[in-house]
Every structure is written in C-alpha cells, then in structure tokens.
C-alpha positions in Angstrom: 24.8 -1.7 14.3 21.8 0.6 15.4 18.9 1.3 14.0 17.7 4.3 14.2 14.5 6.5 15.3 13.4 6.4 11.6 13.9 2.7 11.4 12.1 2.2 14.7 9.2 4.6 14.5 8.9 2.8 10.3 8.3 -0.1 11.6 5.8 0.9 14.4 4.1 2.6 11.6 3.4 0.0 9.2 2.3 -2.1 12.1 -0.5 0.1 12.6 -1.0 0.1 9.2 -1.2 -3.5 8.9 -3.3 -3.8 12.4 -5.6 -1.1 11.6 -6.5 -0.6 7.6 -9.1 -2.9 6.8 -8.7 -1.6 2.9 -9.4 1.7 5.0 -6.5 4.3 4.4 -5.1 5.3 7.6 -4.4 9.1 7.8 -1.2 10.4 9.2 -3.1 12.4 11.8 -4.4 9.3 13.1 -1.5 7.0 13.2 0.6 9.8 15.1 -2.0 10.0 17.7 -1.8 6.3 18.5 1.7 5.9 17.7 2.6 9.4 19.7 5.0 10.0 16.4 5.5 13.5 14.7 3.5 14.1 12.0 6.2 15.8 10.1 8.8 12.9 10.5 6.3 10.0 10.1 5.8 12.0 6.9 9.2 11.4 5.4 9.2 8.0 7.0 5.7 7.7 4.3 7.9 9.1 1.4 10.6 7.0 1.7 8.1 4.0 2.4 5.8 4.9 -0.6 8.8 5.1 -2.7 9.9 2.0 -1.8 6.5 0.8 -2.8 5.4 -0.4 0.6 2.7 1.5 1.2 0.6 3.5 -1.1 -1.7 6.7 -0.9 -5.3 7.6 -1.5 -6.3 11.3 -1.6 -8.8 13.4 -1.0 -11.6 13.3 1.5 -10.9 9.6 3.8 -7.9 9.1 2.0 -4.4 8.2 3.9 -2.4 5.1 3.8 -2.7 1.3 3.3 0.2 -1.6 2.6 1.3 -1.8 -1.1 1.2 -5.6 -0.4 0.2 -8.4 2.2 1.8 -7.7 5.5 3.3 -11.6 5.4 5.0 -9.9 1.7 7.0 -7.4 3.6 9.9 -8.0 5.5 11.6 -5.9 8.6 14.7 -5.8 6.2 12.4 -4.2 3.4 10.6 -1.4 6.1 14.5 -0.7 7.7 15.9 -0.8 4.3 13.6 1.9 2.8 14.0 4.2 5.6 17.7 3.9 6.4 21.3 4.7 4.6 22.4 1.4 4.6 22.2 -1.1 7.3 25.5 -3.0 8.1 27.5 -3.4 11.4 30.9 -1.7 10.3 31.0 0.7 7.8 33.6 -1.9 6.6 30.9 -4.2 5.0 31.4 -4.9 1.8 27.7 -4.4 0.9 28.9 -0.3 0.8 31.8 -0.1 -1.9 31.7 3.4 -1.1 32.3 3.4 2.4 34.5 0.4 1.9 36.7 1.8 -0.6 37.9 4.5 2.2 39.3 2.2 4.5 42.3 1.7 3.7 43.0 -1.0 5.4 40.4 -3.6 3.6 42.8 -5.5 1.6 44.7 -6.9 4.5 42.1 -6.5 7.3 41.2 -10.2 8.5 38.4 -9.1 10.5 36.6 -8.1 7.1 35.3 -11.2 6.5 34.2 -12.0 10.0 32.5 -8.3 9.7 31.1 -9.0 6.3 29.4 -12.1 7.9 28.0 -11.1 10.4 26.2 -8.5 8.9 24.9 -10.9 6.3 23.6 -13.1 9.3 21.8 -9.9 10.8 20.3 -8.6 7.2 18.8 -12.7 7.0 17.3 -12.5 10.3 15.6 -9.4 9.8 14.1 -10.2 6.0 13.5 -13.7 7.7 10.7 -11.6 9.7 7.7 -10.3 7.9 5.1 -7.7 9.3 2.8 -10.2 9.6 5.5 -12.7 11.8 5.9 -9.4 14.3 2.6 -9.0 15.2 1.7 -12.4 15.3 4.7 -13.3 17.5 3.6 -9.8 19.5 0.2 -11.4 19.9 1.4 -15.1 21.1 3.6 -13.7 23.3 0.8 -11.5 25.0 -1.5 -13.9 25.0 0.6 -16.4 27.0 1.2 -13.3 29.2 -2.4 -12.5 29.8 -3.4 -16.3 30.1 -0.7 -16.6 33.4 -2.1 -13.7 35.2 -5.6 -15.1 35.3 
C-alpha cells in the first residue's frame, strides 16, 4: 500500500487548517506558503475535500477554508479516502469488486483472505486516528523532545 502525494500533502493541509483557523478561513495562498504545496494541486486536494464535506469555503474578501466539523470528527481514513482511488494493499481486496472481478484467480486464491484482512486492519488504524489525535500525538511527542534537550 502507498499513499500517495495527494494523500500526504491532504492531510498536511487539513492540519494547518485545524492548527491555524480559529473560525478564520484559511486562504489557499496562505496554507501553500507554509505548507510549501502548489497552489494548483492543493486546489484539487480542496475540491475533492469540500466534496467530501470536510472542509467548507467562504468567499469573497477574507474568505478561504475552515473544517466542515471538529478536527476530533475527522479521521485520517476520511482525509485519505476523499483524496484517493481507493485505499487497499492489493488490488485484490475485496473492498474494489471492480478491480477484484479481473483477477482471475480470486475464487481459488488463499492469500485473498489474508489480503482482505489485512487491509481491513490498515483502513481501522487509520479511521482509529482523528485530526485532532495527529496533532496532539505530534505535540506530546515534541514536547518530550524539547523537555530532554534542556
């Protein structure tokens, strides 16, 4: 499995977002700067995202972007999900009938099930962690980091 620069620079984004809004929009402009993202791709990234119905935009004059809902309400799974084609390990996983109705050899594969497992196991762990759980596991773990170089 790999997630890809869309999934990764997604999540980055709605960090910053979450970090950064205080019921403030967040322009583009100013996330790429901090982010050092393209505009132009963090702009589909936005579509896909407000389509999803994770974030949500404000126009005009100070508009820009802010979370759809709490940070602690959206999980990594939800952010990778909106941006990606499908997250699985094999493209034997059952969660894509289309992509598992060309192998041919699903019906008698035994690793299919092992396969179908563990992708259920990864797509848990990453709805297990919420924007909010990321940054505050981030912020522990820096913490304790800046605390032993004192």
């Amino acid at each position: 499995m790999r997630v890809t620069t869309k999934g990764r620079y997604a999540l980055r984004a709605m960090i910053n977002l979450a970090l950064n809004s205080d019921d403030k929009p967040l322009s583009i402009k100013k996330i790429t700067e901090v982010e050092d993202l393209s505009p132009i791709f963090l702009e589909q990234i936005f579509t896909k995202l407000k389509k999803y119905g994770l974030i949500r935009s404000i126009r005009g004059a100070g508009g820009g972007f802010l979370l759809a809902r709490e940070a602690a309400d959206i999980s990594v799974k939800d952010i990778l999900e909106a941006v990606e084609e499908g997250i699985r390990l094999t493209p034997c996983c059952a969660s894509d009938t289309v992509l598992a109705d060309k192998c041919v050899r699903l019906a008698d594969c035994r690793a299919t099930r092992f396969w179908n497992g563990a992708n259920e196991y990864v797509m848990k762990y990453f709805e297990s962690y919420s924007l909010a759980r990321v940054i505050k596991e981030y912020d522990s773990v820096n913490s304790a980091l800046l605390a032993g170089s004192a």
